[in-house]
C-alpha positions as CSV (number, residue, x, y, z in Angstrom):
1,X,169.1,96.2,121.9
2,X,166.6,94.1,119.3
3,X,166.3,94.7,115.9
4,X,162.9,96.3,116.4
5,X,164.2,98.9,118.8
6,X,166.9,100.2,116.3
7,X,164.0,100.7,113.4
8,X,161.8,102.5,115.9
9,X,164.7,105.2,116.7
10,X,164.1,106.0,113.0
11,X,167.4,106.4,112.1
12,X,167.0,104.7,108.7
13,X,169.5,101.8,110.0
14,X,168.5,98.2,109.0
15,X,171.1,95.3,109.5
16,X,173.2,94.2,106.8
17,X,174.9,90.9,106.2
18,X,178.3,93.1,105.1
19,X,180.4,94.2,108.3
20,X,182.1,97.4,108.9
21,X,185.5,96.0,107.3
22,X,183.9,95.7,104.2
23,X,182.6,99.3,104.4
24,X,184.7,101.9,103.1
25,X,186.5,103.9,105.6
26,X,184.7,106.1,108.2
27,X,185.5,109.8,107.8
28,X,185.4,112.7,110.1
29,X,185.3,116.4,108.4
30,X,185.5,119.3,110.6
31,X,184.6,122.6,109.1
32,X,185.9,125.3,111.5
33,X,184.6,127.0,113.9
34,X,181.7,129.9,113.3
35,X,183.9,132.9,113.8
36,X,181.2,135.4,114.7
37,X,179.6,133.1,117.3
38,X,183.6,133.1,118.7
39,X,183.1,137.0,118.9
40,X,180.1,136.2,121.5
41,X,182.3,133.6,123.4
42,X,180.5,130.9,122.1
43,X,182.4,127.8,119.8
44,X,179.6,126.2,117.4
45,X,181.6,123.7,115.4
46,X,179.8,122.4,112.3
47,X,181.1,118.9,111.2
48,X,180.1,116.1,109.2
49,X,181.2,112.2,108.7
50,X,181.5,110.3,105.6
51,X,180.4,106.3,105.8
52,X,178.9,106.4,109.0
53,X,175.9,108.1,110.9
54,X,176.2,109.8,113.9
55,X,173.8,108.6,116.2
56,X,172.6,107.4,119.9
57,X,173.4,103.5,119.2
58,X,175.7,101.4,121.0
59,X,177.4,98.5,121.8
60,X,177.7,95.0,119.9
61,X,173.8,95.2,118.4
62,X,174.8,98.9,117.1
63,X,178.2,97.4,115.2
64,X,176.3,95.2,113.1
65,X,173.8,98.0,111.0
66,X,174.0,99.4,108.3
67,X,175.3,102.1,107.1
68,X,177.7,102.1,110.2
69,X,176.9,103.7,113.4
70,X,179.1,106.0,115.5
71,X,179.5,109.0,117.3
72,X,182.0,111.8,118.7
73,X,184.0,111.9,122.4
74,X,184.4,115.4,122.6
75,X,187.5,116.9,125.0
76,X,188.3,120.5,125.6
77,X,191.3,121.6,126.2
78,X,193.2,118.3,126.8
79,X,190.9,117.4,130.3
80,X,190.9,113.8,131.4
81,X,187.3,113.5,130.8
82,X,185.2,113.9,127.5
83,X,181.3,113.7,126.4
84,X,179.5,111.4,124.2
85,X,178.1,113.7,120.9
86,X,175.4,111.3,119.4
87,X,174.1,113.4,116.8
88,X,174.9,115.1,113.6
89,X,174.3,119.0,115.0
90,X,177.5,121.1,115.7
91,X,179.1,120.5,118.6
92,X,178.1,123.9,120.7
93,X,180.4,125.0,123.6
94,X,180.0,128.0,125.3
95,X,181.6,129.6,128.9
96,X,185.2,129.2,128.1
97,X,187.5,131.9,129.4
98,X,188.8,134.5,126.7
99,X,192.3,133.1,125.3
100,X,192.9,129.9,123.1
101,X,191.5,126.5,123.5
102,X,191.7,123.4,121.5
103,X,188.8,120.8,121.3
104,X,189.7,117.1,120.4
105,X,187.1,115.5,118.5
106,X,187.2,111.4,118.7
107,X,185.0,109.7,115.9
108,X,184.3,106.5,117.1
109,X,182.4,103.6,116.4
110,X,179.4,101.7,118.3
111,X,182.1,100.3,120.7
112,X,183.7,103.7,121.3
113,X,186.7,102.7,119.3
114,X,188.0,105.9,118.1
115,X,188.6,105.5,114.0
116,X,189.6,109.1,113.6
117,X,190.8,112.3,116.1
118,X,191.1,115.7,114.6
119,X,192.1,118.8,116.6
120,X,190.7,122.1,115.9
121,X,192.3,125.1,117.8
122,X,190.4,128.7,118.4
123,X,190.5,132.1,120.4
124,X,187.7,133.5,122.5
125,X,188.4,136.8,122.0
């Protein structure tokens, strides 16, 4: 991935001669889930990140812009798979069975190096 390539996603990224261990840290901030959505069986979980931007870049190209690059790995219920979140929407799940679940939510950086993992734990009614 060229230099070029990362301006035309328009992400506002440019590269920077200061690397991510002179950033401060990345942060992940969960808000909860929308309880009325939960009512309708459906988990939209609103979040946002401090010191990095959630976005579609990655690898060793992606480590080096600035400000710092990263996205979510998103498990449900502690499966041994999870999916890439690349954007800075709520997470939306929906089709779970009625009873309590618990979604794991990775923040992790260009190389899928997981910085920060918060749990958030909720009932389909």
């Amino acid at each position: 991935m060229n230099k070029q390539f990362l301006l035309a996603l328009g992400a506002a990224l440019s590269f920077g001669s200061a690397g991510a261990a002179d950033a401060p840290p990345a942060r992940l901030v969960v808000d909860g889930p929308v309880p009325a959505l939960l009512a309708r069986g459906v988990l939209v979980l609103p979040f946002h990140t401090e010191n990095l931007k959630v976005v579609a870049l990655y690898g060793e190209a992606a480590a080096g812009v600035t400000p710092r690059a990263g996205h979510l790995h998103v498990t449900v219920d502690h499966a041994a798979w999870h999916w890439v979140h690349a954007s800075g929407e709520p997470v939306v799940i929906q089709g779970l069975a009625k009873g309590t679940h618990q979604v794991t939510l990775d923040l992790a950086d260009a190389n899928h190096h997981t910085l920060q993992t918060l749990e958030v734990s909720f009932e389909i009614p």
